[in-house]
N, C-alpha and C positions, 0 to 999 in steps of 0.2 A: 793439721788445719781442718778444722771441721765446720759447719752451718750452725752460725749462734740465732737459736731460734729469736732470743729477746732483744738482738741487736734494731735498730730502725733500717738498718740499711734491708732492702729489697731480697727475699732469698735468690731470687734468679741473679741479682749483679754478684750477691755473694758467691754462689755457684759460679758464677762466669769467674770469679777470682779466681778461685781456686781450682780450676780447670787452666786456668791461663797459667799459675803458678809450674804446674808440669809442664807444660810447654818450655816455659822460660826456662824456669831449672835444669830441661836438658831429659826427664823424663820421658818426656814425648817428646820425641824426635821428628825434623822434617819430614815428611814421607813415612811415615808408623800410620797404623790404623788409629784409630780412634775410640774409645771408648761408643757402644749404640747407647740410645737412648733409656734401652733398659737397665743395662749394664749401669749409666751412672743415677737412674731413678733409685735403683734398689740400694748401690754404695753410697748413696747420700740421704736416702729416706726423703724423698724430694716429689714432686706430683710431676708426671711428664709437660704440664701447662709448663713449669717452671725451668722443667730441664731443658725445651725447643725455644724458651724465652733466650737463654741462657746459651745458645748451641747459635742461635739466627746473630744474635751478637758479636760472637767467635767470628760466625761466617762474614758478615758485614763486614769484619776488620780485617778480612783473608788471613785469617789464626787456624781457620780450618776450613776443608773441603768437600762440597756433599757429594758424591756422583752417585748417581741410580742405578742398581743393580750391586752396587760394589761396596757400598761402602761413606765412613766419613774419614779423613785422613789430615792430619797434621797438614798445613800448607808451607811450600819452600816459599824462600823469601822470593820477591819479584825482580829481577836483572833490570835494574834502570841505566836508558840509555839515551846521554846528550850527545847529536851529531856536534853541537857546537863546539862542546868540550871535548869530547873520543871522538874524531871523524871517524874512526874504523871502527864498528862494534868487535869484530875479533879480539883486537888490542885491546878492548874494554873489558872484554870476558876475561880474557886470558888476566889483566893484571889483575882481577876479582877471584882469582884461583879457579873457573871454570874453561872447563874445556869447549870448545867451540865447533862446531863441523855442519857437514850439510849430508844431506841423502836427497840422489838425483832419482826422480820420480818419471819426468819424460821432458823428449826434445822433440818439436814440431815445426812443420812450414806450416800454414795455416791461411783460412781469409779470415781478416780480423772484422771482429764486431761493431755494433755501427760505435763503442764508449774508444774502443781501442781504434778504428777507424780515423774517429776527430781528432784523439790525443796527438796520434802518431801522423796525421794527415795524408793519409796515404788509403788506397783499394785492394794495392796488390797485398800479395802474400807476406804476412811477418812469421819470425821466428819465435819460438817459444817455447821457453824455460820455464820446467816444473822444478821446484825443489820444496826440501823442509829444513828450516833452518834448526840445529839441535843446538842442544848445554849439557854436556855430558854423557852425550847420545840419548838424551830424549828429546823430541820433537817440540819446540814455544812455539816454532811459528812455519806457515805455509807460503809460500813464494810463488808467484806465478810474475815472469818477467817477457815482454814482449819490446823486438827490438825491430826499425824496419828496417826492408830490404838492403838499402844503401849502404850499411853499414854493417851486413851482415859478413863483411873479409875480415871485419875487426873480430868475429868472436874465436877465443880459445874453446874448445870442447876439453884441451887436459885440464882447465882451470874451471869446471863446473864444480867441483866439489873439494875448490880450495880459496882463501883467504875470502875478502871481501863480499860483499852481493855486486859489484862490479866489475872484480878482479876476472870473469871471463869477455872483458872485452878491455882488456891490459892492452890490447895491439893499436887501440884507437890512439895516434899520437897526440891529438890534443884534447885526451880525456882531463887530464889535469885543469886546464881551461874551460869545463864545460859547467852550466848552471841546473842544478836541480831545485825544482817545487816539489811542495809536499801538499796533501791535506791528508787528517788524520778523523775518523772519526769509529763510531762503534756498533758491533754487527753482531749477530749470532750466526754461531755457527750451522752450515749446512751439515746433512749426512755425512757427505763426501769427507769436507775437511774436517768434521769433529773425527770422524774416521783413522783420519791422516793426523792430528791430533791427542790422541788417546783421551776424547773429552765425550760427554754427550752432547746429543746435539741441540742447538739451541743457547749453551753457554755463552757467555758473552767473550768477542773477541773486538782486540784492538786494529780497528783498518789502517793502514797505511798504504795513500797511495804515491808514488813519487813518479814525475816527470824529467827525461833527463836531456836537456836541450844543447845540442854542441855551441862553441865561441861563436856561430853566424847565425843562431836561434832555430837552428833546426831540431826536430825531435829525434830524438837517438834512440828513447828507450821509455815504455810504460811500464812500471813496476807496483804490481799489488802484493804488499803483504799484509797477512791477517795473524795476528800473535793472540795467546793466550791470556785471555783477561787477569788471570789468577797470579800470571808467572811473567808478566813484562808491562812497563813504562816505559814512555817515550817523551823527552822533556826537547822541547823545537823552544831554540830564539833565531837571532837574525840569521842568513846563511845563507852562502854566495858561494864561492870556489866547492866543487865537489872531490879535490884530491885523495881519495884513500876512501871516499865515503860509502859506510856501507848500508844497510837497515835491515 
């Protein structure tokens, strides 16, 4: 397949074809480098105008990934995930043939902030959970879970870095009866978590924050997760019981 000069179609959308064709084919593989700029200016005899017309396109449609200093690289597909439909993201991975896990970053008492303060309704000290949620052991997303005081007998410490983003407070008996809220919205990433991310910084990432209120309307738990814009969806319809549910 080559660039027909005489066709009407655009040389950059043709270029974008036939860049996307090795993708599709199997050529370029998820996670492979990527051809630079120059590299496909000179194999196509093509004006770099055309090849960054052609490369912003790819990007647009998460086919490929810029990052700074390193490189442009084939994009994996994105892990979409309905609590509606999968209340356990684990379970979700897992039946998608990906492996699922976490890495514990840190565990704290703390005085919480005045955002985690009103959530959780409280002054005194909460507990808080550092993690990163992985896929294969690489890092989508960064977890910061804040739960208060009261309810602080309920947490397992051997369950941080298994099943659920819940599953370390297994011991609350009327978890199964509890209601989570959510709002979702979109952030760039700081130092820090692009850091903990292997992204730069400023990327965009997907926010998720969840609230998790026991059966008497009390707050149990504020959970911030921030995921990889590139590598996760999150698809919310109605949602009420939180049994099994993760994020």
């Amino acid at each position: 397949m080559t660039i027909d000069r005489n066709s009407p179609m655009p040389l950059y959308y043709q270029l974008k074809q036939l860049l996307l064709a090795k993708i599709e084919s199997g050529e370029l593989k998820p996670g492979d480098i990527f051809p630079t700029e120059q590299q496909i200016q000179e194999l196509y005899d093509v004006s770099r105008t055309t090849v960054r017309q052609a490369l912003s396109e790819l990007e647009s449609e998460n086919r490929i990934s810029r990052h700074r200093g390193r490189g442009t690289f084939v994009s994996k597909p994105k892990l979409s995930h309905s609590p509606s439909d999968y209340p356990n993201l684990v379970d979700h991975m897992t039946q998608q043939g990906l492996q699922p896990g976490w890495k514990l970053i840190s565990t704290n008492w703390l005085d919480p902030d005045d955002e985690v303060s009103a959530v959780l309704k409280t002054t005194q000290k909460v507990f808080c959970l550092e993690r990163l949620r992985l896929e294969n052991d690489e890092p989508i997303g960064y977890h910061l879970a804040y739960v208060a005081s009261d309810f602080a007998g309920s947490i397992d410490e051997t369950a941080f870095t298994e099943g659920g983003s819940l599953r370390y407070l297994s011991g609350m008996s009327s978890l199964a009866d509890c209601i989570a809220n959510r709002t979702l919205d979109a952030v760039s990433a700081s130092e820090k978590v692009a850091d903990f991310l292997n992204i730069d910084a400023g990327q965009p990432l997907l926010r998720v924050k969840r609230t998790v209120f026991s059966p008497d309307k009390t707050p149990v738990e504020f959970f911030i997760g921030m995921y990889r814009g590139d590598r996760f969806q999150y698809h919310i319809n109605n949602m009420r019981a939180i049994s099994g549910i993760s994020a």
